[in-house]
C-alpha positions as CSV (number, residue, x, y, z in Angstrom):
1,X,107.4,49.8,115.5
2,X,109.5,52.9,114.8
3,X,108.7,54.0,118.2
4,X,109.7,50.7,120.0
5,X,113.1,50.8,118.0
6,X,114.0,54.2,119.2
7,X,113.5,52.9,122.6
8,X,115.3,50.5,122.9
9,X,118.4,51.8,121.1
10,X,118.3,55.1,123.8
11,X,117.5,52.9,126.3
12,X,121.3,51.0,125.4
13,X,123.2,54.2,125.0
14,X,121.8,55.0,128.3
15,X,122.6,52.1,129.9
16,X,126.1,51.9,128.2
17,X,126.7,56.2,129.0
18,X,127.3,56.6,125.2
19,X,125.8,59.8,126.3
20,X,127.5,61.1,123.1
21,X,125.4,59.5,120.9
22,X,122.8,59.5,122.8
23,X,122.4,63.0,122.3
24,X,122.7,63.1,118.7
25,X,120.2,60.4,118.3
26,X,117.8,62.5,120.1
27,X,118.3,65.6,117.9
28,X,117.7,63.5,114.9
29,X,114.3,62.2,116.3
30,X,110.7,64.4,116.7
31,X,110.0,66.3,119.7
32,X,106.2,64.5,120.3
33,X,108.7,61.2,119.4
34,X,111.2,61.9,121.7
35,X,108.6,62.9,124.5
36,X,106.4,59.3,123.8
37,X,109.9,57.6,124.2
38,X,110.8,59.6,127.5
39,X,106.7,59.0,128.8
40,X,107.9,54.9,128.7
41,X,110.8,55.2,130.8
42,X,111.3,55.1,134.5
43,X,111.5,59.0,136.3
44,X,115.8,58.1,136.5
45,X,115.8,57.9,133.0
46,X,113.9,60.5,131.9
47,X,115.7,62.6,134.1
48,X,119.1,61.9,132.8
49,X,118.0,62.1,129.1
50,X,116.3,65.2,130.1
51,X,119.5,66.8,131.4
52,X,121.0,65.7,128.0
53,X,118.9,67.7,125.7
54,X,119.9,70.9,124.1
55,X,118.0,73.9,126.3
56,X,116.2,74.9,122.8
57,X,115.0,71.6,122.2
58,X,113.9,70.6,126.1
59,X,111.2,73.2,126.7
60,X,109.5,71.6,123.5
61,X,110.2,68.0,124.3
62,X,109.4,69.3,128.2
63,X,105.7,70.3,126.2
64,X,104.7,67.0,124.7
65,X,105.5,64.9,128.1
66,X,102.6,63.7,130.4
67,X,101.3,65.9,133.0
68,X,103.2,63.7,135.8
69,X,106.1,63.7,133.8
70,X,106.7,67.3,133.4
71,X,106.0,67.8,137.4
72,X,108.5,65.4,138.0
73,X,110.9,67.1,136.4
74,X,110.2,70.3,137.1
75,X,110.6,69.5,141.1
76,X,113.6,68.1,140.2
77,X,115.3,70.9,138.6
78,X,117.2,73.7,139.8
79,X,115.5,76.8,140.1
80,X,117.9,78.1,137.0
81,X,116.9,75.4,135.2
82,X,113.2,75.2,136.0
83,X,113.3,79.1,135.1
84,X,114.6,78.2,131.7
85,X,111.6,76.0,130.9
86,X,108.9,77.5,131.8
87,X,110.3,80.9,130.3
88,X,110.4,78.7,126.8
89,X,107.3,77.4,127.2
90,X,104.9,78.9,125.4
91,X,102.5,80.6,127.3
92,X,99.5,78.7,127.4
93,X,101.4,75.4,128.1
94,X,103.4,76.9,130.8
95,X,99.8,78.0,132.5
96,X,98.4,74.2,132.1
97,X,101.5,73.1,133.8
98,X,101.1,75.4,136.7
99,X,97.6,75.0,136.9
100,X,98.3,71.1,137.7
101,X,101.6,72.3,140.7
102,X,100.9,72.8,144.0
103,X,101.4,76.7,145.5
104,X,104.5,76.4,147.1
105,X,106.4,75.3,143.9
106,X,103.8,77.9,141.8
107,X,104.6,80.5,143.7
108,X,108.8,78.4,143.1
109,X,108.4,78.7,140.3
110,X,106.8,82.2,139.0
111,X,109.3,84.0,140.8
112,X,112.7,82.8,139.0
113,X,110.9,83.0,135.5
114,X,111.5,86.2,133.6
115,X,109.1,89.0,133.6
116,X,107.6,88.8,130.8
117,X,106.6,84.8,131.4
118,X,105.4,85.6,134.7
119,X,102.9,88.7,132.5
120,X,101.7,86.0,130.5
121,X,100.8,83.4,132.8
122,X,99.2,85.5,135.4
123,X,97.3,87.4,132.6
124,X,96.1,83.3,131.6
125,X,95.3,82.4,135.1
126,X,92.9,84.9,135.6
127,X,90.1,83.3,132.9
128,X,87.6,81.0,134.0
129,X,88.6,77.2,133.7
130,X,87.5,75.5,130.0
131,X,87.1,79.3,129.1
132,X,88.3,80.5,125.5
133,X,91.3,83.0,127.2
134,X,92.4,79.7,129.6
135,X,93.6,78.1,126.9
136,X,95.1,80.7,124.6
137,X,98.2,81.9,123.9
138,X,100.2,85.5,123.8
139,X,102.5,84.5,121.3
140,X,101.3,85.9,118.0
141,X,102.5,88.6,115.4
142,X,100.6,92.0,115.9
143,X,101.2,94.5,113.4
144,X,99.9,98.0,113.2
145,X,97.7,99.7,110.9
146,X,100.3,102.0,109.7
147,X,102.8,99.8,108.8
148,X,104.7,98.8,105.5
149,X,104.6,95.5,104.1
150,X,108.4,96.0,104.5
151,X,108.2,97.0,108.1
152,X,105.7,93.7,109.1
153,X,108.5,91.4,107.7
154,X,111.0,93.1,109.8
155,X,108.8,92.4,112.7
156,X,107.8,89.0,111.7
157,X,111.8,88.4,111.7
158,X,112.2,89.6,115.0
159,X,109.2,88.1,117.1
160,X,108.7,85.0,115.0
161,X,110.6,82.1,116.8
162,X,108.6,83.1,119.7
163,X,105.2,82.9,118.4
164,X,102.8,80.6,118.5
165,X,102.3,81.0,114.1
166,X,103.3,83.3,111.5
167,X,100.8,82.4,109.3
168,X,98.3,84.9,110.2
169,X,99.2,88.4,111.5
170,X,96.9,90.5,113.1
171,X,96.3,93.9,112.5
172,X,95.8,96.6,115.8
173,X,94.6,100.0,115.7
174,X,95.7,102.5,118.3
175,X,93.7,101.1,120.9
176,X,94.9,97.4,120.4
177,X,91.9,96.7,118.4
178,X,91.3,94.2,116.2
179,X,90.5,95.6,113.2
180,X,92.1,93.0,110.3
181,X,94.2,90.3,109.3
182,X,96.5,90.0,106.9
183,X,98.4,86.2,106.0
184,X,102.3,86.1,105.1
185,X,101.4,85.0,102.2
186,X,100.3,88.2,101.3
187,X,103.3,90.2,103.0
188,X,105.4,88.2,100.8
189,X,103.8,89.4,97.2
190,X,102.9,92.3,98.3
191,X,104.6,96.3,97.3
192,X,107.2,96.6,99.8
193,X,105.9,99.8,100.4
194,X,102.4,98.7,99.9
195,X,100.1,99.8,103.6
196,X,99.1,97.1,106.3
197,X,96.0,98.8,106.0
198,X,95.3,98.7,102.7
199,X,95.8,95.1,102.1
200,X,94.3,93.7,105.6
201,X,91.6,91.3,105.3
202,X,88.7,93.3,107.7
203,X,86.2,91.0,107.8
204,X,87.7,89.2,110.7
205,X,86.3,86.2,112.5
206,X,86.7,86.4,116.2
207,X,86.3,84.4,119.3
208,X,85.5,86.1,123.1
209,X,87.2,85.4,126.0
210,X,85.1,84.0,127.9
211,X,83.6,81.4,125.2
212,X,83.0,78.0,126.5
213,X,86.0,75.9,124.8
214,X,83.3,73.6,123.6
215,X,82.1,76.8,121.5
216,X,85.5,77.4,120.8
217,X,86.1,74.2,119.0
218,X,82.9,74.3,117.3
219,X,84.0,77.9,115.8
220,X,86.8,76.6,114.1
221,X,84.9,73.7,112.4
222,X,82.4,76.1,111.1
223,X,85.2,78.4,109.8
224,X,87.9,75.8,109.0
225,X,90.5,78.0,110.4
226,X,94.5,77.3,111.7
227,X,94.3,79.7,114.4
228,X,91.5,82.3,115.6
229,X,92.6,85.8,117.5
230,X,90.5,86.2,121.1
231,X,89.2,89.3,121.7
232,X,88.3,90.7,125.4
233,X,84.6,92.8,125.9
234,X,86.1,96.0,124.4
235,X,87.6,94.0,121.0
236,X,90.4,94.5,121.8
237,X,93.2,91.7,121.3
238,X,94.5,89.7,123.6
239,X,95.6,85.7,122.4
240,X,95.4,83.3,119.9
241,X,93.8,79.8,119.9
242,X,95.1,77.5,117.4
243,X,93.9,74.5,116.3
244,X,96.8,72.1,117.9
245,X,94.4,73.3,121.0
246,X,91.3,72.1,119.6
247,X,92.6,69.0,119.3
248,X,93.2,68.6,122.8
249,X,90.1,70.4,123.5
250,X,87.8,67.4,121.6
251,X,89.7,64.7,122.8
252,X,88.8,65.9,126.2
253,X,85.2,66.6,125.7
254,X,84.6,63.5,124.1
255,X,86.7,61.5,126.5
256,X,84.5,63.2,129.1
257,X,80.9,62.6,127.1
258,X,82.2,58.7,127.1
259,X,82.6,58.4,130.8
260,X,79.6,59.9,131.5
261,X,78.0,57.9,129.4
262,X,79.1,54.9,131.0
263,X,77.9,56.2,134.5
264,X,82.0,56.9,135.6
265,X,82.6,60.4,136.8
266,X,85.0,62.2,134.2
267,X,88.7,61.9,134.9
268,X,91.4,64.0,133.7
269,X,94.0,61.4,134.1
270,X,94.9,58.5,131.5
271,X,93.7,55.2,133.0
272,X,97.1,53.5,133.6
273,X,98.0,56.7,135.6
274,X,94.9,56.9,137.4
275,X,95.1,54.5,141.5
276,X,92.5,52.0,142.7
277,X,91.5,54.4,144.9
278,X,90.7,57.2,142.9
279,X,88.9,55.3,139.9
280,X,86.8,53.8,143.1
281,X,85.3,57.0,144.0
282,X,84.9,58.1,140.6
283,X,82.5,54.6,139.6
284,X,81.3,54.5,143.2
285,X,78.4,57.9,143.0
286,X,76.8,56.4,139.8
287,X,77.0,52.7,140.5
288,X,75.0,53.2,144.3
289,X,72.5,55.4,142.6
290,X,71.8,52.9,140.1
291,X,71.7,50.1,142.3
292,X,69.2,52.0,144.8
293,X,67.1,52.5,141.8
294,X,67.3,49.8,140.4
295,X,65.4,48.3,143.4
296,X,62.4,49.9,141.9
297,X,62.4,46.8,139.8
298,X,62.8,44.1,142.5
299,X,59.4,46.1,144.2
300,X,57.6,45.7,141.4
301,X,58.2,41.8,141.1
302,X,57.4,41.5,144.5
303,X,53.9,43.5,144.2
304,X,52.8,41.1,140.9
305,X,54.7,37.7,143.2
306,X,51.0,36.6,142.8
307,X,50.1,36.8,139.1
308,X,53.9,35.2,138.3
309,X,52.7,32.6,140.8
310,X,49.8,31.9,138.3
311,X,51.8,32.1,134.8
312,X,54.9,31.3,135.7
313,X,56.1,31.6,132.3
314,X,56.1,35.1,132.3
315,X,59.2,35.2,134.3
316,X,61.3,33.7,131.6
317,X,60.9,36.7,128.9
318,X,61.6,39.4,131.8
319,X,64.7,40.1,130.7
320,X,64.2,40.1,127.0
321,X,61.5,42.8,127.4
322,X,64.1,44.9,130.0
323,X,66.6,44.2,127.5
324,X,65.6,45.6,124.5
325,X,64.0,48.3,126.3
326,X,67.3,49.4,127.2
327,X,68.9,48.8,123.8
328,X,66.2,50.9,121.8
329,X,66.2,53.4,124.8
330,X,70.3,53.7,124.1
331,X,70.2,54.3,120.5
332,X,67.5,57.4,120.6
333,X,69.8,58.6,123.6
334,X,73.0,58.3,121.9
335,X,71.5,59.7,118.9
336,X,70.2,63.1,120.6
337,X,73.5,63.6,122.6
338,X,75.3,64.1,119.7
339,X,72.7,66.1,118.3
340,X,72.8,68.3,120.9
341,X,76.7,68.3,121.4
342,X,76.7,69.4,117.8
343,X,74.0,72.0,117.8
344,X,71.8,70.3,115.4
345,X,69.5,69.8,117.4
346,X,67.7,72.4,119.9
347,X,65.3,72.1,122.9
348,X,62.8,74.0,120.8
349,X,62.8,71.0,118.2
350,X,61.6,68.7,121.1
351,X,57.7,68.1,119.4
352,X,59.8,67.4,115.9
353,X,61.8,64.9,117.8
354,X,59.5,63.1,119.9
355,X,57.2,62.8,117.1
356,X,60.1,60.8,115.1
357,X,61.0,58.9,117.6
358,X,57.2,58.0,118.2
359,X,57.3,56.6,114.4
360,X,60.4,55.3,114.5
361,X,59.8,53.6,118.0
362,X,56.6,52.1,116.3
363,X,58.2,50.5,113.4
364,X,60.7,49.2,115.5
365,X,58.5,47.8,118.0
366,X,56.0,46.4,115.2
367,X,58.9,44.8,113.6
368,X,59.9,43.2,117.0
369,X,56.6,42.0,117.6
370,X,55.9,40.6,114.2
371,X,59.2,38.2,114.7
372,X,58.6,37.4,118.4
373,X,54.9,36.3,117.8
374,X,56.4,34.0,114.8
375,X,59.0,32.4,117.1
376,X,56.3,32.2,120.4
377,X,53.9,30.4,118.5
378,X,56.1,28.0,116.0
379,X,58.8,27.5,118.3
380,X,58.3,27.8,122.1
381,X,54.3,26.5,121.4
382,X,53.3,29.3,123.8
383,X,49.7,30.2,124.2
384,X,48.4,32.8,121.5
385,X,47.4,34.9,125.1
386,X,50.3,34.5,126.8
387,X,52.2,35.4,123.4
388,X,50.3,38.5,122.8
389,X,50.8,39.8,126.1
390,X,54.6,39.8,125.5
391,X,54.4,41.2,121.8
392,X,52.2,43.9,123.5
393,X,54.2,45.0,126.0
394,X,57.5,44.8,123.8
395,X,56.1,47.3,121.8
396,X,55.2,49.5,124.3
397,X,58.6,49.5,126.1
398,X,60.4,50.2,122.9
399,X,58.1,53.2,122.3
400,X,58.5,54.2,125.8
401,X,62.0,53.7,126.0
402,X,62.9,55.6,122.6
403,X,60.6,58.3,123.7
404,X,62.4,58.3,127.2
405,X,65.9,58.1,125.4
406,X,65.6,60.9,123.7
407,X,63.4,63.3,126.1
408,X,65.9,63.1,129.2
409,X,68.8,64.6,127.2
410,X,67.1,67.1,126.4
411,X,66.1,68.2,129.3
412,X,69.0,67.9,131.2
413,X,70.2,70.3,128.5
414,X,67.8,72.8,128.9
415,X,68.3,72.9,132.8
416,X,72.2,73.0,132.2
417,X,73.2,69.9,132.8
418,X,75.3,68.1,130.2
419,X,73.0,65.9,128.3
420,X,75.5,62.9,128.2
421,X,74.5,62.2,132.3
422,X,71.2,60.9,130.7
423,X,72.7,58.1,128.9
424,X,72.4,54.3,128.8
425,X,73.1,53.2,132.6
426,X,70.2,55.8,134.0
427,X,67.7,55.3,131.2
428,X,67.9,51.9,131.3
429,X,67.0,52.1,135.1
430,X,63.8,54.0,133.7
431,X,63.0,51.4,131.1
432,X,63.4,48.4,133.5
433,X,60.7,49.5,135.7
434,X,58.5,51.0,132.8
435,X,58.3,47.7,131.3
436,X,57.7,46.0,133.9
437,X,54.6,47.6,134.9
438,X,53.1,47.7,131.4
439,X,54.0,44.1,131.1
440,X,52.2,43.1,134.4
441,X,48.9,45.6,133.2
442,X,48.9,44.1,130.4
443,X,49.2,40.7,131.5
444,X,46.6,41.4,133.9
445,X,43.9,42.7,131.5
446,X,44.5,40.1,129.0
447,X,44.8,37.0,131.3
448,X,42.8,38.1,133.9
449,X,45.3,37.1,136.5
């Protein structure tokens, strides 16, 4: 509600050019505020309210904006002005935006920012994408070992506002590396004259470049930490992650895990920002592979059209059988993608799993059974032959399904692929036909059809 309010009062000063007040309301408001507010409006109107801001507070509203936002305005600045944001960007934001902007207005744009920008977003660039040194940042307080408390504040003071966090400063040798940490709060009751290296923490907890972010993220929920330093091959120093990243970085990954999961091609794009076209050839891949094997099924009716011909009453639970196949296949799938995603569960447990699945899939499918019989025989008056070919073959697809659901996941793990491409639409597939040749076997040998 607080967010619609704000909205509409700067859409009124805008419209009335109180630009005035405009601008104060804006400096009383959050930056991730004022950049939700600015995300709603139409590109004229962010513009103008852009050009409005303070230059200290735009490169941190510019920050918070949408991807198509901030390239919008970027294009549409001078190259003074464009040089101004990305040069108070920090670094790791400035190289996401870049990564998103075509060459020409790369190349626009690296060569009016200052020196030392340009340093730091080449030196980002260079790391593989999703990688742990992609989505670091340079700003952080180094400090060396041979320091005074009294000289680390002094340095604290002076690179401070341009880093990342204060809370943690980490502690160099000669060579740049790591070799400590120490926290403010400990500059702060610490001797004055007390040595860097004699109150450091030196057990330090480190992360390597080139560490999957996925890894990355899981590090800091092991550890529980704000921010972790990232180290090259030689330990030496070179960024900080913090966890305002790893926020970003599970959102992602677990938008990504969804999608796949729901046979759509991930997309880095919010839906309302994403065209017809390109969410068409994101859902097209999956949904023709399905469809082709999904014909698997329509053969298989066609090579039993005889037997149905004889009990036509098998056709009518088809789809139950197909259906809970694919609902007991889902759950064991679901289950062992996010035991895998988690790392509690290994390809070497794969006999621990299948047997509990096998048990599980058992209970389940006797249970099934049980109430199916009870509801063929009182209510539908079905034939105790008929109904025990359906109770049969219900239990068989769930075990076959669970063991299926939680198999494929697995392997597509172990072959490197990520596990959540073997989830509900493409296991299902599996089930379908699965149950439909043990129901027509089993039909067979039972009714002699």
């Amino acid at each position: 509600m607080e967010e619609i309010k704000d909205f509409d009062v700067i859409r009124e000063l805008l419209e009335t050019k109180q630009y005035t007040s405009l601008r104060q309301k804006i400096a009383e408001m959050n930056t991730a505020d004022i950049a939700t507010v600015l995300d709603e409006m139409e590109e004229e109107e962010v513009l103008k309210i852009f050009r409005i801001l303070p230059k200290n507070l735009a490169a941190d509203v510019f920050s918070y904006l949408e991807v198509e936002n901030q390239q919008m305005i970027i294009t549409s600045l001078s190259d003074k002005e464009a040089a101004n944001i990305i040069n108070n960007l920090m670094a790791d934001d400035a190289t996401d935006l870049l990564e998103e902007m075509p060459a020409n207005m790369v190349k626009r744009l690296l060569a009016n920012a200052s020196a030392e920008a340009r340093r730091d977003i080449n030196h980002l660039l260079r790391y593989p994408e999703d990688s742990a040194g992609s989505i670091m940042t340079v700003e952080y307080i180094d400090l060396k070992e041979s320091m005074t408390v009294e000289d680390a504040i002094a340095r604290i003071r002076q690179k401070g506002m341009d880093s990342e966090t204060i809370n943690i400063c980490y502690v160099l040798d000669s060579t740049r590396k790591l070799v400590g940490t120490v926290a403010l709060r400990y500059l702060l009751i610490s001797p004055s004259d007390a040595v860097i290296g004699e109150i450091m923490h030196e057990n330090v907890v480190y992360i390597n470049t080139l560490m999957d972010q996925e890894e990355v993220a899981r590090q800091f929920q092991k550890y529980d930490f704000i921010a972790m330093p990232v180290v090259d091959n030689e330990e030496r120093l070179v960024g900080i992650i913090t966890v305002d990243d790893i926020v970003d970085i599970l959102q992602e990954e677990a938008t990504e895990d969804m999608e796949m999961m729901a046979a759509v091609m991930p997309s880095d794009k919010p839906y309302m920002r994403t065209g017809v076209w390109e969410t068409w050839k994101k859902r097209m891949p999956w949904l023709l592979l399905l469809m082709i094997s999904a014909t698997l099924s329509g053969k298989i009716l066609t090579t039993f059209e005889d037997a149905l011909q004889k009990v036509s009453i098998l056709i009518a639970y088809i789809p139950m059988l197909m259906s809970s196949g694919g609902n007991a296949g889902e759950q064991s799938s679901v289950t062992i993608i996010r035991g895998l995603s988690l790392h509690e569960i290994e390809f070497k447990d794969a006999f621990k799993v299948i047997w509990k699945e096998f048990r599980v899939a058992l209970l389940c499918g006797l249970t099934l059974a049980i109430a199916n019989f009870a509801k063929l025989l009182v209510f539908d008056k079905m034939d105790i032959m008929v109904a025990l070919v359906i109770c049969i073959t219900l239990v068989m697809t769930i075990i076959a399904a669970k063991l299926v659901g939680c198999l494929l996941p697995m392997l597509a793990k172990k072959i490197g692929l990520d596990p959540a491409v073997m989830a509900s639409p493409f296991i299902t597939t599996i089930v379908d036909v699965i149950s439909l040749l043990v129901y027509f076997r089993v039909a067979t040998l039972l009714l002699g059809i």
